[in-house]
N, C-alpha and C positions, 0 to 999 in steps of 0.2 A: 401348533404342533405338527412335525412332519411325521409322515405313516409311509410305511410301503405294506404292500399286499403282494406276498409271493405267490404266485397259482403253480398250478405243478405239470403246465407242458402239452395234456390231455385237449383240452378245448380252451377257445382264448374268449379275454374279457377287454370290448365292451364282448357278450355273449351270445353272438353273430352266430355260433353254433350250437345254441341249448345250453343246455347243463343247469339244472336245480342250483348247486354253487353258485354258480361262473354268474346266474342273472339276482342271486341274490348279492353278490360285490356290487353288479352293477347298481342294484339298486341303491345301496349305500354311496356308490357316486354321485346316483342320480339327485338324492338328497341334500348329497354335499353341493353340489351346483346351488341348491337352493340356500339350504342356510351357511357352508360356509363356514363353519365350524374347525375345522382340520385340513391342511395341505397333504393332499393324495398321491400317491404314486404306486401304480401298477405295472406288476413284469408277467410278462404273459408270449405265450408263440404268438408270435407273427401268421395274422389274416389280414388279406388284402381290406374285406368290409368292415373288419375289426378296425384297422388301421384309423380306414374312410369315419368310421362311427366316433372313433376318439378326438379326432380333430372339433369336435363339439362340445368336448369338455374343457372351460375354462379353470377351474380349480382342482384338474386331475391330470397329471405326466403320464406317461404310458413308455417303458421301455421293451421294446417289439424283439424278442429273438427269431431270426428266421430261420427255421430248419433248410439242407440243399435239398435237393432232390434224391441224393443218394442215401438220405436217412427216410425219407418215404419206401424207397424200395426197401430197404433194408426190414421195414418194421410189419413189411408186405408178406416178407419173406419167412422171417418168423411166425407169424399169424399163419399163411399157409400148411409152413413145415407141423405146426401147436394143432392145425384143425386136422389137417390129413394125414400126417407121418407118423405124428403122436397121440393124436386123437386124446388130445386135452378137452376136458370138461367147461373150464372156466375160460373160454376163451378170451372175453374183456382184458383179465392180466394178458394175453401176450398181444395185443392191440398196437400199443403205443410205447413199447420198451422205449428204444431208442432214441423215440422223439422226448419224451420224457426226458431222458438221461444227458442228451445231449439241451435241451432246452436251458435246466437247472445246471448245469455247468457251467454256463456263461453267467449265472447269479451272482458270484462270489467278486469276479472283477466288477461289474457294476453297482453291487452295493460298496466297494471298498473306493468307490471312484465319490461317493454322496454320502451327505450324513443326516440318517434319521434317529428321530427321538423313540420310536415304535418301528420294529420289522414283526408283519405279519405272515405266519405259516399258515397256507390256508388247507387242511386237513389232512393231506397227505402225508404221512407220515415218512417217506423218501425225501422231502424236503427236509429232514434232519440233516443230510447227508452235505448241503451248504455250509452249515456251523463246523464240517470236520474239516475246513479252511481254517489253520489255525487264527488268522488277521483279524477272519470275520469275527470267529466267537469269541476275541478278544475287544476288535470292538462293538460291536451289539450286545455284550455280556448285561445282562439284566435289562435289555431292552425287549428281547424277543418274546413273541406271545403265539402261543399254536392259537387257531381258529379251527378246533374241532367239529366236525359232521358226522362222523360215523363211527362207528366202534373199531377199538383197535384191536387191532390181530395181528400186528408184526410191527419192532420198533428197526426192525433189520440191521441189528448194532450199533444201535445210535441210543444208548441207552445214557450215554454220559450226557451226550446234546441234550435229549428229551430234558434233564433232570437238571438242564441247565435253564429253562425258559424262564423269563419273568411272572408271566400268570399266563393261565390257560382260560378260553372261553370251549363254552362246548352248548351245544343247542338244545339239550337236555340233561336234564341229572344223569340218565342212563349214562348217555358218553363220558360225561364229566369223571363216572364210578368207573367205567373199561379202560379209561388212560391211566386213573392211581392207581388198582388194581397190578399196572406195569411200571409206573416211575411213583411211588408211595412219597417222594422227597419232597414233592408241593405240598402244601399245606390248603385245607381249606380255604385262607382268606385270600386264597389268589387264585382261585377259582368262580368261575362266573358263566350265568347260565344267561347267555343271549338265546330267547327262542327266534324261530325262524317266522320271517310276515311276507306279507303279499301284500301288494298292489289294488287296495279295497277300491282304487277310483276306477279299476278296470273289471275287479270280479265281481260278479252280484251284480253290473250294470248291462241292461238291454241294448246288443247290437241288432233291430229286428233286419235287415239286410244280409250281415252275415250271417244269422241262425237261419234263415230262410236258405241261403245258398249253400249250406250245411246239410239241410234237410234235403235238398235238392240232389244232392251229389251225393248223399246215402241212400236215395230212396226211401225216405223218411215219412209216412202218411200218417194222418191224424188219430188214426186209431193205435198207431204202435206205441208200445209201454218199452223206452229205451234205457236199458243199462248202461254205463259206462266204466270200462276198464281206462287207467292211464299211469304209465309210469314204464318204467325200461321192463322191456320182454326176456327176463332174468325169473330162475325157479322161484329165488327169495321173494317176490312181491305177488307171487301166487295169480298169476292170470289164469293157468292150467285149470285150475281149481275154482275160477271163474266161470269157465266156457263149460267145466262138466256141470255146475250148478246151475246153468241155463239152459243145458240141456235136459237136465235133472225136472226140473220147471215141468216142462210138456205143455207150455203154454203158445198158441201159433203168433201172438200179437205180440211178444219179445222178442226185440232185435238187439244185439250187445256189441260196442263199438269199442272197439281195441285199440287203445293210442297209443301209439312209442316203440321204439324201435329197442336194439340192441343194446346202446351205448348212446344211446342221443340219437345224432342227428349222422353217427359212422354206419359202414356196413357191414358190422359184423354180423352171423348170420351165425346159430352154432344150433348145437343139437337140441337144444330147448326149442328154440323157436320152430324149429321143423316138425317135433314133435307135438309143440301146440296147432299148428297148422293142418295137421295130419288131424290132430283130435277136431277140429272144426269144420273141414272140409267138406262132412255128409249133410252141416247145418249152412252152409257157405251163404243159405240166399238169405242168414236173420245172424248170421254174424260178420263183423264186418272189421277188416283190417284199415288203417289210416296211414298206418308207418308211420314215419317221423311227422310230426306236425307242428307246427310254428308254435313257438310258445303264447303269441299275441293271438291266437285264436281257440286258446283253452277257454279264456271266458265263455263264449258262443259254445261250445262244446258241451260243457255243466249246463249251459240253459237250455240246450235242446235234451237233454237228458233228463230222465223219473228219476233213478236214483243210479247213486256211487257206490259200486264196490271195490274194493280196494282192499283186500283180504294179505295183507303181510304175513306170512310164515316164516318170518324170519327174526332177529331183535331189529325191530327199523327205531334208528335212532329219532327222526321226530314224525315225518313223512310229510311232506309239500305238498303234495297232490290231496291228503286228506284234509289239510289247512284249505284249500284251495276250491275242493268241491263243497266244505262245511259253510264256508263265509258268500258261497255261490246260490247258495238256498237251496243244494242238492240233496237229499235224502241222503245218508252214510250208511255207506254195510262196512266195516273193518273191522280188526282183531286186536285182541290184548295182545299187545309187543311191544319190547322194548319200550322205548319215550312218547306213544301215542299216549295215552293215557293222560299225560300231560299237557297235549293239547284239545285234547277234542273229550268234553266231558260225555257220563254216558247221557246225559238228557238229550246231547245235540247227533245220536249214530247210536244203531245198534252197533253194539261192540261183542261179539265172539271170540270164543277161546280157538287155541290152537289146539284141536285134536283130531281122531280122527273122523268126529262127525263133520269135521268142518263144512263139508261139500253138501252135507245133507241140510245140514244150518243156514248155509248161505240159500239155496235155493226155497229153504220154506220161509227165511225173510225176504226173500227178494217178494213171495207168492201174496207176503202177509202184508206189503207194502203196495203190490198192487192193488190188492183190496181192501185197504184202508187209507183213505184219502184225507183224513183228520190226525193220523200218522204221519203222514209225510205230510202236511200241512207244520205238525209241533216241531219234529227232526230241522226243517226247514227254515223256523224262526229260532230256533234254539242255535242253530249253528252260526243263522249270519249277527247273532251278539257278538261274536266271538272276533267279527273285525273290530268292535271296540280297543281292545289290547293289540293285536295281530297285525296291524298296520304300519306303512313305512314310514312315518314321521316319527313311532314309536320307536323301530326297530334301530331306525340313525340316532335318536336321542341316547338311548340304551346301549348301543355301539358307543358312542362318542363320552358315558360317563364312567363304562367299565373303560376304555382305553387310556383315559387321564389319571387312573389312581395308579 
């Protein structure tokens, strides 16, 4: 069976630049390499290391769009005009207009140049805007499948396309409920809940070289009790609410280490982040920024860490990073949201409500986790069951029997 996986222009796959998504496609590559189950084919922008990285895949094509140069300035120029002229809040939307726009343009002549049995939309709901090529969505018509990640908020008149897909996968029931909620025309039995897995040969395994040179380059000593924040420095995944809860603490032996940047591995920089930075700056010598950080050295990151907080105030459709420090044997602090609930049971993380005691909650568990070591011993064993299911042999298996029906 032939597949393609359309990405949508943001960051490219193989996932030379980050992105949650972008390294789980790859993984489903990486699988495919091994077993071979399905012929691959990914459309992604054009990156030189991406490029370099795909040459390794025997059972996956890669069709590379190269943006010129004058749609970098242009999307520069935007982004500028969005932070300063207009003093937009949500800067990420005005990031990559253009590269987006002009990336997925070029979709339509090269799917209509190849013939697959499966085209996959991988969450973006912009990527409808391929099917309004009449050629395409006459011939892919009942081939197409969304690969949902995250809840929807705008079909952006693509409500005919949407309600034309074959079946939809989505990584939770939650998402799976925010797309029919807007295209009601699918039916249950074409809907299918792929969760999201990790890489269990990499998490929960001891790199003691790297975690040392970790601890080295934090200032890391053996008495500190280390929190870990990680995921984009965005309102919705509540770092804010992090850093007052550690400071909430008034403990001197907590240091709390902040992973991720804006939008990956981009430089966006907007009002959030300044303002968390501002909030931290008086604690600067026990909290500690990373910025963007290799995703191949998150493992080491959970292991030199006491516990994960990861407090989502928002609907987070499943959250990776909470799959990821649970199966790591990190202690869990996160919130009832959204599609967590379905991954991370409550034996394996304290799970807290969103409200307004949040801040006050997160810091008297962070306190109660300190001083319970038989606590985060059970959180610890409870979570890494959870690569039993959660793993990527699963997740390609799982992929590869929703995709054939």
């Amino acid at each position: 069976m032939n597949i393609a996986f359309l990405t949508y222009g943001t960051s490219p796959v193989p996932a030379t630049k980050g992105g949650a998504v972008e390294n789980l496609i790859e993984n489903l590559l990486k699988e495919n390499e091994r077993y071979h189950l399905l012929n691959m084919t990914v459309f992604s922008i054009y990156d030189f290391e991406a490029a370099q990285k795909a040459k390794t895949y025997k059972y996956t094509k890669f069709n590379f769009v190269k943006c010129p140069r004058i749609i970098d300035y242009g999307d520069k120029l935007i982004y500028f005009v969005a932070k300063n002229l207009l003093k937009k809040e949500n800067l990420i939307s005005y990031r990559f207009i253009l590269r987006r726009i002009y990336v997925m343009g070029h979709y339509p002549k090269l799917l209509l140049k190849q013939n697959y049995d499966r085209v996959i939309l991988v969450t973006n709901s912009t990527l409808f805007f391929v099917l309004k090529n009449k050629k395409v969505f006459n011939k892919y018509k009942d081939k197409v499948v969304y690969y949902l990640h995250n809840e929807v908020r705008s079909l952006f008149r693509c409500q005919r396309e949407a309600a034309s897909i074959h079946s939809l996968i989505g990584i939770s029931e939650f998402v799976i409920n925010s797309f029919r909620r807007e295209i009601n025309a699918i039916s249950f039995n074409n809907c299918f809940i792929l969760k999201n897995c990790i890489d269990t040969n990499i998490f929960g395994i001891s790199d003691i070289q790297k975690e040392a040179e970790l601890k080295k380059r934090f200032h890391i000593v053996e008495d500190d009790f280390i929190v870990v924040f990680a995921g984009r420095i965005v309102k919705e995944k509540g770092a804010l609410e992090v850093v007052k809860a550690v400071k909430e603490c008034r403990r001197s032996n907590i240091k709390l280490i902040i992973v991720g940047g804006g939008f990956y591995s981009s430089d966006v920089v907007d009002k959030y982040s300044l303002k968390l930075r501002k909030e931290a700056e008086k604690n600067s010598d026990r909290i500690i920024f990373t910025n963007y950080i290799d995703y191949n050295d998150m493992p080491s990151i959970y292991a030199i860490s006491d516990v994960a907080v990861l407090p989502s105030i928002w609907d987070e459709p499943a959250g990776m990073t909470m799959i990821e420090a649970a199966i790591s044997g990190t202690p869990l602090i996160t919130t009832n949201s959204g599609g967590i609930p379905e991954y991370i049971p409550r034996n394996a993380a304290i799970i807290l409500n969103r409200d307004e005691h949040l801040i006050s909650n997160i810091a008297k568990s962070i306190c109660k986790l300190m001083d319970d070591e038989r606590l985060r011993y059970k959180l610890a064993a409870e979570g890494k069951k959870l690569r039993q299911d959660l793993n990527l042999k699963s997740y390609y298996y799982n992929f590869v029997k929703i995709i054939k029906k």
